[in-house]
C-alpha positions as semicolon CSV with decimal commas, in nm:
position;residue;x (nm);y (nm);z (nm)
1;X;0,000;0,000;0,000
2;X;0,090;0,342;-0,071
3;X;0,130;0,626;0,197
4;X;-0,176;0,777;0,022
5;X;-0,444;0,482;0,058
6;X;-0,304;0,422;0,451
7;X;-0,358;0,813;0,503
8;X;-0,699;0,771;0,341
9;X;-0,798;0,452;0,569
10;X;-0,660;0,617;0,907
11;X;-0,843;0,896;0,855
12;X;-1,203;0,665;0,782
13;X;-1,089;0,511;1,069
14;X;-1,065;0,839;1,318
15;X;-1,405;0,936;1,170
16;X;-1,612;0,662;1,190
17;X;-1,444;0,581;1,598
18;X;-1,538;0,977;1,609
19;X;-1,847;0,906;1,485
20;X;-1,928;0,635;1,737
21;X;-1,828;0,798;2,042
22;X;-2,043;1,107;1,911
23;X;-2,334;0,867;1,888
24;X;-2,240;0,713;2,259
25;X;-2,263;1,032;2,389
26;X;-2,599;1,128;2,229
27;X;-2,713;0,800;2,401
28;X;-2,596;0,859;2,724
29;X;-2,733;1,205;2,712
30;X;-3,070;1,093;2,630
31;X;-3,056;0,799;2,848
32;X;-3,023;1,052;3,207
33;X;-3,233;1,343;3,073
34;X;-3,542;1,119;2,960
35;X;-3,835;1,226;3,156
36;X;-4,084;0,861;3,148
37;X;-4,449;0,914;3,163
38;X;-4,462;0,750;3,562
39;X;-4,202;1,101;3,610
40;X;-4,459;1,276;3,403
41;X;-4,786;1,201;3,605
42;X;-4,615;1,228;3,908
43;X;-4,551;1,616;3,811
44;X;-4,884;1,667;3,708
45;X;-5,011;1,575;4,052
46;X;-4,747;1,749;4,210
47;X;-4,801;2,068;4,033
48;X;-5,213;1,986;4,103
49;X;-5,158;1,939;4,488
50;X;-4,957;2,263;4,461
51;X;-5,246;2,462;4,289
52;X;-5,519;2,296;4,538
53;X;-5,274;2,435;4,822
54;X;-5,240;2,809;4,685
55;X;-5,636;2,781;4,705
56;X;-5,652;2,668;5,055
57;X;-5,434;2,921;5,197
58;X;-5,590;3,192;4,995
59;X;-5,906;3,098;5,131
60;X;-5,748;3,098;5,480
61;X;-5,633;3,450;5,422
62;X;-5,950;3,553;5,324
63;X;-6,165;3,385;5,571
64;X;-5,866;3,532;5,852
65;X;-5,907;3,887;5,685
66;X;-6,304;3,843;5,729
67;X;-6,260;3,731;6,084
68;X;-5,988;3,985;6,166
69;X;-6,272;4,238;6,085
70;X;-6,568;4,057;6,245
71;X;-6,330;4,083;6,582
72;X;-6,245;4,442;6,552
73;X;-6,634;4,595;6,446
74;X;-6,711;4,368;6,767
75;X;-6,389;4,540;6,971
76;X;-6,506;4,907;6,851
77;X;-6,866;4,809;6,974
78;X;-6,777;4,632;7,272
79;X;-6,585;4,986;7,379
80;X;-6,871;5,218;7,241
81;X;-7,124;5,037;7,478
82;X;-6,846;5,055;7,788
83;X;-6,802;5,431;7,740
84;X;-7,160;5,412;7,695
85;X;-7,230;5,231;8,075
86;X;-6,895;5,452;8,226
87;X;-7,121;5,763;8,111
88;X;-7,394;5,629;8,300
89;X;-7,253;5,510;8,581
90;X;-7,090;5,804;8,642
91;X;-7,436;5,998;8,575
92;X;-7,571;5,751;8,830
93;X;-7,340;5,839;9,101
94;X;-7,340;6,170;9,072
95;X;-7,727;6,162;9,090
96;X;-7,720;5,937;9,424
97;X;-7,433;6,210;9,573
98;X;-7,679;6,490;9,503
99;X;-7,965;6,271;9,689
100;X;-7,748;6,236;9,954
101;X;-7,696;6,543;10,025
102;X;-8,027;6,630;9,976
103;X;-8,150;6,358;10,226
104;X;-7,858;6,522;10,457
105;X;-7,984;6,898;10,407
106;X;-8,390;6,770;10,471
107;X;-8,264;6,545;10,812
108;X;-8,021;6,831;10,946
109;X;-8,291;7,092;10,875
């Protein structure tokens, strides 16, 4: 054989082990980046469970929000009547001093 025809079959040769290893990679790749359908499902009732969470707590905020106001109209009422019965208690014992002293003025005089 001439240098030519050995030059020519080294170089198939370097391609087509080039060639392969390419093609072992490709496989390899594939092979730990396949997603199967079991992976699949499982991320579709993953990504479900997470939706059906983000409604429950926004429904706990809400119904926390609605309580949280429920708790302070009942708060500002609950003071209103106090002040309210303070008002009158303190009109109350102001009235019974005044009979007091009235009763005091009639007995001394």
């Amino acid at each position: 054989m001439n240098n030519r025809t050995e030059l020519i079959l080294i170089i198939a040769v370097i391609l087509f082990v080039t060639f392969l290893l390419g093609w072992f990679a490709h496989w390899l790749v594939n092979k730990f980046t396949r997603v199967s359908q079991g992976d699949l499902g499982e991320l579709d009732n993953m990504a479900q469970s997470l939706h059906e969470a983000e409604e429950t707590r926004d429904q706990a905020i809400t119904w926390a929000h609605q309580r949280e106001a429920e708790v302070t109209n009942q708060l500002t009422q609950t003071e209103a009547e106090l002040a309210a019965a303070m008002d009158g208690l303190r009109a109350a014992r102001q009235e019974a001093e005044e009979l007091r002293a009235w009763i005091e003025r009639q007995n001394q005089g």
